[in-house]
C-alpha positions in Angstrom: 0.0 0.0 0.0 1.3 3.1 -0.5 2.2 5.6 2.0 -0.5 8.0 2.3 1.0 12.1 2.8 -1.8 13.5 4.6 -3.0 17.7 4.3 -1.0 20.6 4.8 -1.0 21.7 8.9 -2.3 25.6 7.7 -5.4 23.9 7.4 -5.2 23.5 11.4 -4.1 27.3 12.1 -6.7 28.3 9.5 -9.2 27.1 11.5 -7.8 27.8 14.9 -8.0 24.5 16.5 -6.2 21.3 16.0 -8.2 18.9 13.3 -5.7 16.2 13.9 -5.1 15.8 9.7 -1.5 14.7 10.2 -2.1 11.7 12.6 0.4 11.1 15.8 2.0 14.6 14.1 -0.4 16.4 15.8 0.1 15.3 19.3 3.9 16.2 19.2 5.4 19.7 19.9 5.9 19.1 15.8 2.2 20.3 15.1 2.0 23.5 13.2 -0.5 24.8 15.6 1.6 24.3 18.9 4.4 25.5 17.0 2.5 28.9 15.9 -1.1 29.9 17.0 -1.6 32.3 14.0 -2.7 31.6 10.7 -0.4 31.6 7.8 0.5 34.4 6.2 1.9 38.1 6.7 -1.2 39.3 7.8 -2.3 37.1 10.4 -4.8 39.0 12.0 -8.4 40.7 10.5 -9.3 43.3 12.1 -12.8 43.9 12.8 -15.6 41.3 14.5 -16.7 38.5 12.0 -20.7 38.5 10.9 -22.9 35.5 12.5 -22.7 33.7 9.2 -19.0 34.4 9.1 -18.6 32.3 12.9 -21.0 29.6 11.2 -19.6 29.1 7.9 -16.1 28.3 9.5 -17.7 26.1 12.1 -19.2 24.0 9.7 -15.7 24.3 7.9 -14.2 22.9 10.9 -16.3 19.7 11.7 -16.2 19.1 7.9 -12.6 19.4 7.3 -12.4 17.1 10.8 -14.1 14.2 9.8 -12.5 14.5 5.9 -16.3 15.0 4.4 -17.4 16.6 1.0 -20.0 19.3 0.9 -22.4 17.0 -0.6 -21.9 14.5 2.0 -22.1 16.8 4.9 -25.0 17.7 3.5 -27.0 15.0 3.2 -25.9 14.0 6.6 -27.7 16.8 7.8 -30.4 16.2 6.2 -30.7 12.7 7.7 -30.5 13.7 11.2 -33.4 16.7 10.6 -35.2 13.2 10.2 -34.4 11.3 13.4 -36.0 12.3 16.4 -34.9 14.6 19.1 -31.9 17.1 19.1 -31.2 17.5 15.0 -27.1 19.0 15.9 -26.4 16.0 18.6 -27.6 13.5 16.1 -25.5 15.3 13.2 -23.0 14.9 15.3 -23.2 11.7 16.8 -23.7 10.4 13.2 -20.5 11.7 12.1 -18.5 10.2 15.1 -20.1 6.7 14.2 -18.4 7.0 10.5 -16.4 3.5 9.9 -13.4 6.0 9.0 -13.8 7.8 12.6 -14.0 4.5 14.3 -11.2 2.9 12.9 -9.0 5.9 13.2 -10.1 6.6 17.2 -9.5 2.8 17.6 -6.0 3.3 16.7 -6.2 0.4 13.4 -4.5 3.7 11.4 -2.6 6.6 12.0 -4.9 9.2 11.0 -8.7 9.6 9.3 -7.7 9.5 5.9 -5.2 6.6 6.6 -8.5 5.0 7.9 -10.3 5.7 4.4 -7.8 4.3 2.6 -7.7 1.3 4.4 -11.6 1.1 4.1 -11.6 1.6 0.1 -8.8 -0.7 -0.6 -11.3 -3.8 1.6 -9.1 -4.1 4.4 -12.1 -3.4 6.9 -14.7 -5.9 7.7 -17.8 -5.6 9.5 -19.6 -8.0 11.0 -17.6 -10.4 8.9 -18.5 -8.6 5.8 -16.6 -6.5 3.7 -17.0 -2.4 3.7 -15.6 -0.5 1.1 -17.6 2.6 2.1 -15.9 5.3 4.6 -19.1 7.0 5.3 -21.1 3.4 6.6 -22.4 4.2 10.2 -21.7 1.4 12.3 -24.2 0.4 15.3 -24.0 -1.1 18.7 -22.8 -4.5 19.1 -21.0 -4.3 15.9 -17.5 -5.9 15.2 -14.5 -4.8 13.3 -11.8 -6.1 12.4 -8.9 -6.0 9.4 -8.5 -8.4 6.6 -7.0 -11.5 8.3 -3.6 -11.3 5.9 -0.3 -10.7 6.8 0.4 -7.4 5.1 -2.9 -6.2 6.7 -2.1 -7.6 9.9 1.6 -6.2 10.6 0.3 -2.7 9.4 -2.6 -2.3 12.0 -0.3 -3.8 14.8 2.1 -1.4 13.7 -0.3 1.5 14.1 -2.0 0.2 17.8 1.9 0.3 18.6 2.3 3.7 17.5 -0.6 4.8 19.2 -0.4 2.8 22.0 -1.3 5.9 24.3 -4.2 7.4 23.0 -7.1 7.3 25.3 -10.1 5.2 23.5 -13.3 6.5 23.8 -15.6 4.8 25.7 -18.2 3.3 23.1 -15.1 1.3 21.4 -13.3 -1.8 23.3 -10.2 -2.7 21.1 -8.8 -5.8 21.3 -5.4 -6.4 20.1 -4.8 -9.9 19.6 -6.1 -10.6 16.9 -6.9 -7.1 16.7 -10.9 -6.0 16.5 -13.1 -3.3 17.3 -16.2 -3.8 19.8 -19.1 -1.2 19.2 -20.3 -1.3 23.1 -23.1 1.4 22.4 -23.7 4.3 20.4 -21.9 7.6 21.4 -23.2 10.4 23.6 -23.0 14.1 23.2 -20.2 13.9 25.7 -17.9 11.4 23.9 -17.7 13.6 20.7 -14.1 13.7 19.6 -14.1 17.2 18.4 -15.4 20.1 19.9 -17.5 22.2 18.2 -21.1 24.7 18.6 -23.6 22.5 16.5 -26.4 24.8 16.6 -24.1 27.1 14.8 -24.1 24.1 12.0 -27.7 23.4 12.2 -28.7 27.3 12.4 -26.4 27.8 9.0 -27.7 24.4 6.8 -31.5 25.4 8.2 -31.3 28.4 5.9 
């Protein structure tokens, strides 16, 4: 498989928070945003106070540049949680943590969330004993992941639970190591969102 070179760290200070597009990069002192706060550029700061839709545009920016999603499929996201019941932004939002690619990334099987597509649309991810090609499937509680039983497979995902051996695992996901899996123990809260971010902001800007 070739090696995957992930998105440029300005993305990060752009946005003013970490989006974690560079893998175990962005938890060393190597990360572009611990290295320099500001965006890049000469002129670093705008003066003035950004418009409502200005603060809602780049927060939908944010959570869509997080999870690596097109506008299209951000979209339509959306418009599948306006259907479920209850809060529409903590369903967006819990939809988009239960992405295959999110799950296999938080679970450590790959180095960052692109790594994590790749892997899923070159076969290497099962679920439930059945292939997934698709980055965007939604897994559910009580499901089971696991890599293609090979060797090449295998030595890569071990390779990446040791290179992120100690990142805390959310609390919906029980890895196991050997063989390695991925145990869906329940569907994730509000609280156990990986990034943080204002959905009404989200909602209130797609609601137009």
């Amino acid at each position: 498989m070739a090696r995957y070179i992930g998105p440029k760290c300005r993305l990060c200070r752009r946005e003013g928070t970490k989006l974690f597009l560079k893998g175990e990069r962005c938890f060393t002192p190597k990360c572009a945003v611990t290295r320099r706060e500001s965006p890049p550029g000469m002129h670093t700061w705008r003066h003035g106070k950004p418009s409502q839709y200005s603060a809602q545009l780049r927060e939908k920016q944010k959570v869509k540049r997080y999870y690596g999603m097109r506008e299209r499929s951000f979209r339509r996201l959306f418009h599948d949680a306006e259907r479920l019941p209850g809060n529409t932004g903590e369903a967006l939002v819990a939809m988009l943590e239960r992405r295959l690619d999110n799950a296999v990334y938080l679970a450590g099987f790959a180095a960052s969330r692109a790594a994590a597509r790749q892997m899923i649309c070159h076969g290497l991810v099962f679920v439930n004993d059945h292939r997934v090609d698709v980055a965007s499937f939604l897994v559910g509680q009580d499901d089971v992941i696991r890599p293609k039983n090979d060797e090449t497979t295998l030595k890569l995902v071990q390779g990446n639970l040791e290179l992120t051996k100690g990142r805390q695992l959310p609390s919906w996901i029980q890895v196991t190591e050997a063989p390695p899996g991925i145990l869906v123990r329940t569907l994730p809260g509000r609280d156990e969102i990986s990034v943080e971010t204002r959905e009404q902001m989200i909602i209130e800007l797609l609601s137009k």
